[in-house]
C-alpha positions as CSV (number, residue, x, y, z in Angstrom):
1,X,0.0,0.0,0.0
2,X,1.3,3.3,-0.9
3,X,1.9,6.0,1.3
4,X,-0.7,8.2,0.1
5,X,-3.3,5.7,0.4
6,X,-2.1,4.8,3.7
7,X,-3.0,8.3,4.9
8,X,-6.5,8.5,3.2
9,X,-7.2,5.8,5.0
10,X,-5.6,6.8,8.6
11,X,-7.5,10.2,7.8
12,X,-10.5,8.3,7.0
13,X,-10.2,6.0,10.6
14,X,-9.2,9.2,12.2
15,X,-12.7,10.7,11.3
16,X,-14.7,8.0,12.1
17,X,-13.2,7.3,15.1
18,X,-14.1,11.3,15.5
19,X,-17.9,10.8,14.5
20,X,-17.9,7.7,17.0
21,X,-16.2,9.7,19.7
22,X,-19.0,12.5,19.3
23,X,-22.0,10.1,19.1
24,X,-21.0,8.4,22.1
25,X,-20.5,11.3,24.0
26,X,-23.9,12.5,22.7
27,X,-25.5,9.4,23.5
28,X,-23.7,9.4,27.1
29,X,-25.0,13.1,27.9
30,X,-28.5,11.9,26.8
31,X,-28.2,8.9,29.2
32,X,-27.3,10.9,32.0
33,X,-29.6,13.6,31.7
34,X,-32.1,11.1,31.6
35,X,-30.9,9.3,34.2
36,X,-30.3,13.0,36.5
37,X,-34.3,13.6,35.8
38,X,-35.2,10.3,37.6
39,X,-33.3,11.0,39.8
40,X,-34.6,14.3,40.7
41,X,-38.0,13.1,40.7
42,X,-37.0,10.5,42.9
43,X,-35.8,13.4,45.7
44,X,-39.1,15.4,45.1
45,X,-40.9,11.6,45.7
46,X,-38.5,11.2,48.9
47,X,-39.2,14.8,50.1
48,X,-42.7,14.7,50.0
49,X,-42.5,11.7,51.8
50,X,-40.7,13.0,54.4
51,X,-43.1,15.7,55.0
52,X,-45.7,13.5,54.9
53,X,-44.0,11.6,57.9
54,X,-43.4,14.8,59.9
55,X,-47.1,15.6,59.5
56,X,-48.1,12.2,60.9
57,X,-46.0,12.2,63.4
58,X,-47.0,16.1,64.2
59,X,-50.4,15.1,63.9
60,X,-50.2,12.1,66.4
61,X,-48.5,14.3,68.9
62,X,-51.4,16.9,68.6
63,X,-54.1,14.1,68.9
64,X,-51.8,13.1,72.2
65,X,-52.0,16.4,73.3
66,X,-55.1,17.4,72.8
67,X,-56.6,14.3,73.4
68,X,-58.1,15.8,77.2
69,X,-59.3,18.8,75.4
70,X,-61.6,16.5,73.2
71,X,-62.6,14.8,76.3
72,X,-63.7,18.1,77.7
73,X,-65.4,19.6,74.6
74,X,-67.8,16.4,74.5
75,X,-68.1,17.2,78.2
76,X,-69.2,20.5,77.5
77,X,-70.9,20.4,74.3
78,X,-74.4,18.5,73.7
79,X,-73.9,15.1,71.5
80,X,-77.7,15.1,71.2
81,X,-80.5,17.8,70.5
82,X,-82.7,16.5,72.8
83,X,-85.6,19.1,72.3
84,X,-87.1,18.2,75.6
85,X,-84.1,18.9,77.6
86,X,-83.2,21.6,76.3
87,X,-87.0,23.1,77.0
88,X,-86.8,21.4,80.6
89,X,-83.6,23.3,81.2
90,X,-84.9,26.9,79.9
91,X,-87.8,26.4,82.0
92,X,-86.3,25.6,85.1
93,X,-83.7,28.9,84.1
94,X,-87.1,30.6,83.7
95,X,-88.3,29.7,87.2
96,X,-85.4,30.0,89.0
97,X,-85.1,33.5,88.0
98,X,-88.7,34.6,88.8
99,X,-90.5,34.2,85.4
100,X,-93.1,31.3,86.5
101,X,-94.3,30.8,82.8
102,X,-93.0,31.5,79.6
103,X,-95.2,32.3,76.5
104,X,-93.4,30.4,74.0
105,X,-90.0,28.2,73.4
106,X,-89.5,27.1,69.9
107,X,-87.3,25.5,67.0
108,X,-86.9,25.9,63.7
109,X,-89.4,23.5,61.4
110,X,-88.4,19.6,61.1
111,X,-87.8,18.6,57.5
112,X,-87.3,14.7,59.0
113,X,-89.1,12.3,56.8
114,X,-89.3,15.0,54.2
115,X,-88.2,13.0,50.7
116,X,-85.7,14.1,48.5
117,X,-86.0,12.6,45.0
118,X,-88.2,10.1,46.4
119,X,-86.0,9.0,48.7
120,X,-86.1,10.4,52.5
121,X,-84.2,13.3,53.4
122,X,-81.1,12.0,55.2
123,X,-78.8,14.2,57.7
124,X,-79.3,16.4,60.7
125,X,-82.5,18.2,60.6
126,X,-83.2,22.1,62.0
127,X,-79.2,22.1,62.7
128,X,-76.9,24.6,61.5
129,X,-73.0,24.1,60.9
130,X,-70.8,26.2,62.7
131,X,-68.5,28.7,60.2
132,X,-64.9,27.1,61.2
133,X,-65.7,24.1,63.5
134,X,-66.2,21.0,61.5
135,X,-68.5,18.4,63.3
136,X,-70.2,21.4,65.4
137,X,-73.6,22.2,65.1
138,X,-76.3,25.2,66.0
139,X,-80.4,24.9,66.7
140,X,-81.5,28.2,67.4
141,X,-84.4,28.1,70.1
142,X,-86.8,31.2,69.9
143,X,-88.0,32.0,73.6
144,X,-91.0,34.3,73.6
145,X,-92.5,36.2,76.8
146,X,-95.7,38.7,75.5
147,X,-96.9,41.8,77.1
148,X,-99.5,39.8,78.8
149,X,-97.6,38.2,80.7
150,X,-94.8,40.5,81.4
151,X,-92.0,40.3,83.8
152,X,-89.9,42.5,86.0
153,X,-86.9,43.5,84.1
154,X,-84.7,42.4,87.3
155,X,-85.9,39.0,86.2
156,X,-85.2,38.9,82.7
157,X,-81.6,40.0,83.6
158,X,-81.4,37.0,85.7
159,X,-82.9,35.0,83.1
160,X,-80.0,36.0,80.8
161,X,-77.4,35.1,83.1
162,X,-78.5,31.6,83.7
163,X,-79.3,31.1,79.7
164,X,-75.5,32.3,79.1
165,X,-73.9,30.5,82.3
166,X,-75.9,27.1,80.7
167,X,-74.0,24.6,78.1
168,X,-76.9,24.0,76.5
169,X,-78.1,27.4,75.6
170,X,-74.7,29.3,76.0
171,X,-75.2,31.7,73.5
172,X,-77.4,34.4,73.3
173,X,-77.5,36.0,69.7
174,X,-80.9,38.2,69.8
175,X,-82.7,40.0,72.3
176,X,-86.0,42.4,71.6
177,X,-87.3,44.1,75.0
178,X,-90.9,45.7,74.9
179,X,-91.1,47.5,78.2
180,X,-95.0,47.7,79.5
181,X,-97.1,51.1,79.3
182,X,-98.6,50.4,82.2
183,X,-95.4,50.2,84.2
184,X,-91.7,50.5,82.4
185,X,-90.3,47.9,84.8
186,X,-91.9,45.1,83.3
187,X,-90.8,43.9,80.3
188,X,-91.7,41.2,77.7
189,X,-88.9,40.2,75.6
190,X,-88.2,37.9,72.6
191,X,-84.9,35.8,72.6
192,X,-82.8,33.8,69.9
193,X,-80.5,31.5,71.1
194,X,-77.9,28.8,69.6
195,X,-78.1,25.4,71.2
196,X,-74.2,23.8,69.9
197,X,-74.4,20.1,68.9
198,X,-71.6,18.0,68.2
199,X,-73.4,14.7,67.1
């Protein structure tokens, strides 16, 4: 082989061998980018998994700690709306405090048994959820005294007190006062107030 055919064909090697270096390094940083996304991916999977353990292990620590303050707030806070109770208790707040009768206590209308798509109506009826406290509930009770049967505003105060210092009817949200012609002391008086369920 001559000379000058010797170094066509070392040129020719030469540049293949460049074409084959280039590919494979091409191919290579394909590989690795690939390989650097999985692996990235894999972190994120790790971190949020991570986080998700710190949560649950934050979480159990709350439900530790907090764990008497549950114990208290179903204490505290009616797991029923037992109508009758409730009416018992206002009554007796009624007659401790020198009102011997009241007009009227009521509750907003039942829709239990009512059908919704020809099935019954399912759920907690006449409740209320309570804006930012999930599982709490509200049944407003309307308490009524009318002019006929006015009572000495001392009375009503006292009335108040024992509504507001009572866990069933701890809440007081609207009060209308008619005062009598006859005589200013006496007062009838109309009251809205939130009974809190946690069923």
């Amino acid at each position: 082989m001559k000379a000058k055919q010797l170094y066509f064909v070392l040129l020719g090697g030469c540049c293949l061998a460049l074409v084959a270096f280039v590919g494979v390094g091409f191919g290579a940083n394909k590989l690795l980018a690939r390989q650097a996304g999985k692996l990235s991916d894999l972190r994120a999977l790790n971190d949020a998994a991570e986080q998700q353990q710190a949560s649950l292990a934050r979480d159990r620590q709350d439900i530790t700690k907090y764990n008497d303050l549950n114990t208290i707030a179903a204490s505290v806070v009616p797991q029923d709306k037992d109508q009758a109770q409730a009416v018992r208790q206002i009554v007796n707040i009624a007659t401790a405090s020198g009102i011997p009768q009241l007009s009227s206590i009521t509750f907003p209308d039942s829709t239990l048994g009512a059908t919704v798509g020809g099935a019954p109506k399912a759920g907690l009826t006449q409740l209320l959820p309570v804006t930012g406290i999930r599982g709490v509930y509200n049944l407003q009770i309307t308490i009524t005294q009318k002019t006929d049967s006015s009572v000495p505003y001392t009375n009503f105060l006292k009335f108040l007190t024992g509504l507001e210092q009572n866990r069933r009817t701890a809440e007081v949200t609207t009060i209308a006062i008619t005062p009598s012609q006859d005589n200013p002391n006496q007062v009838a008086f109309t009251l809205v107030i939130n009974e809190f369920i946690k069923p």
